[in-house]
C-alpha positions as CSV (number, residue, x, y, z in Angstrom):
1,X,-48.2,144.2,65.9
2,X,-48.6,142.4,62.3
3,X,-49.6,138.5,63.0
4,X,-47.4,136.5,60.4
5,X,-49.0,133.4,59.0
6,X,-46.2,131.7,57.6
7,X,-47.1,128.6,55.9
8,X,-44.6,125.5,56.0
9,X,-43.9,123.3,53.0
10,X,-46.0,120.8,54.1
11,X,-49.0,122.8,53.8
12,X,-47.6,124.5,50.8
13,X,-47.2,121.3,49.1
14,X,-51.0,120.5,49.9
15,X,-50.6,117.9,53.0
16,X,-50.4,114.3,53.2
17,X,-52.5,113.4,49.9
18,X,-50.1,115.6,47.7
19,X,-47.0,114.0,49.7
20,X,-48.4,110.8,48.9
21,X,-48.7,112.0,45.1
22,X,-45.4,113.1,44.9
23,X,-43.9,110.3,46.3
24,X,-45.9,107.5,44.3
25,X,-44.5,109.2,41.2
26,X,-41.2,109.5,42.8
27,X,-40.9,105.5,42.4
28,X,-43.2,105.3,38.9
29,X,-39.9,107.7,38.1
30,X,-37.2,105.2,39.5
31,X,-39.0,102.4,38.5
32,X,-39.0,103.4,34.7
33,X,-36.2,106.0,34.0
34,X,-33.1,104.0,32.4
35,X,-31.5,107.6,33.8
36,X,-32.4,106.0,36.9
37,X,-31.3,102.4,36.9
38,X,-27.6,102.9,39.6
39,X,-30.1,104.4,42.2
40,X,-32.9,101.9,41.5
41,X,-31.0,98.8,41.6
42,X,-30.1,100.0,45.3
43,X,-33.6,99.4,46.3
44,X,-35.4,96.1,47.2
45,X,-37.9,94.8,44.1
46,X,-41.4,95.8,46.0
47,X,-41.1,99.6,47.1
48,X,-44.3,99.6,49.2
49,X,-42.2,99.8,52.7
50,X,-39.6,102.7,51.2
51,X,-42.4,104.3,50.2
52,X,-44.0,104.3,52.8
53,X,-40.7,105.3,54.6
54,X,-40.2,108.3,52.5
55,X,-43.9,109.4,53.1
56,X,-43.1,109.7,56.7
57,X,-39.9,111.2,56.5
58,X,-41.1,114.0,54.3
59,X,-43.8,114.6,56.2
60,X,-41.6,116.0,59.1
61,X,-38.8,117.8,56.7
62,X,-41.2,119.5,55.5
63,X,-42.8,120.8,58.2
64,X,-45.8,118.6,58.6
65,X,-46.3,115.8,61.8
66,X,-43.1,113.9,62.3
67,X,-44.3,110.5,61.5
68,X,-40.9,108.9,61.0
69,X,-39.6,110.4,64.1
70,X,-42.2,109.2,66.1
71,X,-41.8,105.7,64.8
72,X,-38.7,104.5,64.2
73,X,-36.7,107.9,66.2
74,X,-34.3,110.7,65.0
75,X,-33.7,109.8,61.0
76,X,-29.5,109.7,61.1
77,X,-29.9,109.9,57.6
78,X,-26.5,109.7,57.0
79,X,-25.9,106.6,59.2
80,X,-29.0,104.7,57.5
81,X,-27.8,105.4,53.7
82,X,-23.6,104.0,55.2
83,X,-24.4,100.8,53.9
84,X,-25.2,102.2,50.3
85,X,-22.5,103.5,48.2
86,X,-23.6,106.6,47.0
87,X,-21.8,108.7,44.7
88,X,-22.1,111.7,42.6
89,X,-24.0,109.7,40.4
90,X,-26.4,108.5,42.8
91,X,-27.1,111.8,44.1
92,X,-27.9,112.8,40.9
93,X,-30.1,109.9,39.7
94,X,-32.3,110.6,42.7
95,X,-32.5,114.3,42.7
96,X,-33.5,114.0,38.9
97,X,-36.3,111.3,40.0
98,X,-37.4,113.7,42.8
99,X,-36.9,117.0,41.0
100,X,-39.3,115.4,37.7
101,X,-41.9,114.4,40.4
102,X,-42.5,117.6,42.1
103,X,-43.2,118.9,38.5
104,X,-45.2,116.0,37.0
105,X,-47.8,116.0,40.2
106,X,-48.1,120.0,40.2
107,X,-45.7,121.7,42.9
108,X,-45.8,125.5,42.1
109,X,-42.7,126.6,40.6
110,X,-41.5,128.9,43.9
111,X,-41.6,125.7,46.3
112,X,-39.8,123.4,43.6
113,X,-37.2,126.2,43.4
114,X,-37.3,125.9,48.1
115,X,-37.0,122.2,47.7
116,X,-34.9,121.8,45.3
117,X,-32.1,123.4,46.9
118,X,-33.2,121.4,50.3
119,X,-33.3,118.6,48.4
120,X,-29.9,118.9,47.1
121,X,-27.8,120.0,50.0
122,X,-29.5,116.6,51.7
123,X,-28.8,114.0,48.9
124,X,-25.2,115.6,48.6
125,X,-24.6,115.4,52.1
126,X,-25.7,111.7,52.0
127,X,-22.6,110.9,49.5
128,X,-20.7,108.7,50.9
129,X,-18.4,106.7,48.1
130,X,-14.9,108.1,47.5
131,X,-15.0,108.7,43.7
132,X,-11.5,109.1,41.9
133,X,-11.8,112.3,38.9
134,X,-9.2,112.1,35.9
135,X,-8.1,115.6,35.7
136,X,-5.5,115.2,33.2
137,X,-8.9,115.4,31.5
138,X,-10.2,119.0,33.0
């Protein structure tokens, strides 16, 4: 019987210093992208704790030891981000800050395809704002 070594996206990434990577230039991103200001403006001035934060949760959704879990317990995502109003725009502010990192700090082209879907489906699911559309407009 063929052994499968199936690699997770942790190690596909390239671990804990490529995590860090990508999520250091996640916030240079925030930080500096006027594209970025709604979703930035959400965050506290110094970003060393949410980066930190991030760091741990990543580790775990990608695969890799669940640092967050183990510290602070499942992630209710959805019930940490309730006090945020996050909209369409929101979603999309951090997806683009996210989706520019992976590519700026090197993640092959087939795992940014993986993550970005991942990504997606997670930030959408975090929206949380009820946003009115014109559609006498559409």
């Amino acid at each position: 019987m063929m052994q499968l070594n199936i690699l997770t996206p942790y190690q596909r990434l390239g671990g804990e210093a490529k995590l860090q990577e990508l999520v250091n230039r996640f916030y240079e991103l925030m930080d500096t992208l006027p594209e970025a200001k709604t979703i930035r403006a959400m965050h506290g001035q110094d970003l060393t704790a949410i980066k930190q934060i991030l760091i741990e949760f990543l580790s775990g959704w990608l695969g890799g030891p669940r640092l967050y879990e183990e510290k602070y317990g499942h992630p209710r995502l959805r019930a940490r981000h309730l006090p945020f109003p996050i909209g369409e725009r929101e979603r999309d502010e951090w997806l683009l800050c996210m989706y520019q990192a992976m590519k700026d700090v090197g993640v092959s082209e087939e795992l940014q395809a993986e993550l970005q879907l991942s990504f997606f489906r997670t930030a959408d699911f975090l929206r949380n704002k009820i946003e009115i559309t014109d559609e006498s407009n559409a």
